[in-house]
Every structure is written in structure tokens, then in C-alpha cells.
C-alpha positions in Angstrom: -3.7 22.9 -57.4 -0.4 22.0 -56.3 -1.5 21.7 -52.7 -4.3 18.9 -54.3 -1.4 17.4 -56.4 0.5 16.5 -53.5 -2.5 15.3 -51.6 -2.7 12.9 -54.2 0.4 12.0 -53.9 0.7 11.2 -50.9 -2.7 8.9 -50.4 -1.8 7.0 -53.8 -4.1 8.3 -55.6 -2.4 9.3 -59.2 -0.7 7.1 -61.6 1.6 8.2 -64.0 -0.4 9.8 -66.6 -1.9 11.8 -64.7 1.7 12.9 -62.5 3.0 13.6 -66.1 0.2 15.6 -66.9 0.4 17.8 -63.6 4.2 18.0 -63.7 3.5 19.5 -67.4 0.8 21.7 -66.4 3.2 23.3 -63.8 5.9 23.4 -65.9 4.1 25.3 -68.6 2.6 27.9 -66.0 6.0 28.7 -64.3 7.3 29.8 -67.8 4.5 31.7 -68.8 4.7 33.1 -65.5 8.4 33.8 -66.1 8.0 35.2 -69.5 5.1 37.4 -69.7 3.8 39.8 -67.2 0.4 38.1 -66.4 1.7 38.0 -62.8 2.1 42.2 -62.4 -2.3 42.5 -62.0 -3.7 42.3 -59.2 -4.5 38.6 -57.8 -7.4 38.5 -56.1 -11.1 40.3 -55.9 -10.4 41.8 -52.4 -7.6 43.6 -53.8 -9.0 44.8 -57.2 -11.2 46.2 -54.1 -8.9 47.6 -52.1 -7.5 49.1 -55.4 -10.5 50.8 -56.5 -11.2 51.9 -52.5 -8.1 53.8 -52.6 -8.7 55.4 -55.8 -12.6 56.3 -54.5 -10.7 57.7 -50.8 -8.2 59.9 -52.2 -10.7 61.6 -54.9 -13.5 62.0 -52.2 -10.3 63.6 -50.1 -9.0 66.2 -52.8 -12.5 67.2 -53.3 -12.9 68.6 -49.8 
């Protein structure tokens, strides 16, 4: 999102509602960042994967 905010920015194409509203949204997901811990899951499918791979490996291991 941010990387699309500031390639609006810079081609002119946002006006001032809509920079306040982006400015807000950001504002509002740093400190919910900050004060919960919705950033300590994983953040992405591949490593949910990865995750669950590692968990499948070492089980199939100990079984041996």
C-alpha cells in the first residue's frame, strides 16, 4: 500500500482527502502493530508452509 501511496504521490494523482485518509490508515496500523502482537504469526502462505514442512520432517524423522 504504501509503495502505491507514494506512486501517487509522486504522478499527482491524490488530493488531500485522500493523503489524509492514507496518512490515517498508516497511522492507525503502526499502533496496532505496536500494541498488539498481530505481527508475531507468520506473514505469508509460503511460510505457514515451510512451518507445517518442518513439523511434517522432523515427525517423519523420529518415527524412523
Amino acid at each position: 500500500m504504501k509503495k502505491a501511496y507514494d506512486l501517487a504521490l509522486q504522478h499527482r494523482h491524490s488530493g488531500g482527502l485522500l493523503n489524509k485518509a492514507f496518512q490515517r490508515a498508516f497511522n492507525v496500523a503502526k499502533h496496532i502493530r505496536t500494541e498488539t502482537s498481530i505481527q508475531r504469526g507468520s506473514v505469508s502462505v509460503g511460510s505457514v508452509a515451510v512451518e507445517l514442512a518442518e513439523k511434517i520432517f522432523s515427525t517423519l524423522k523420529a518415527g524412523r
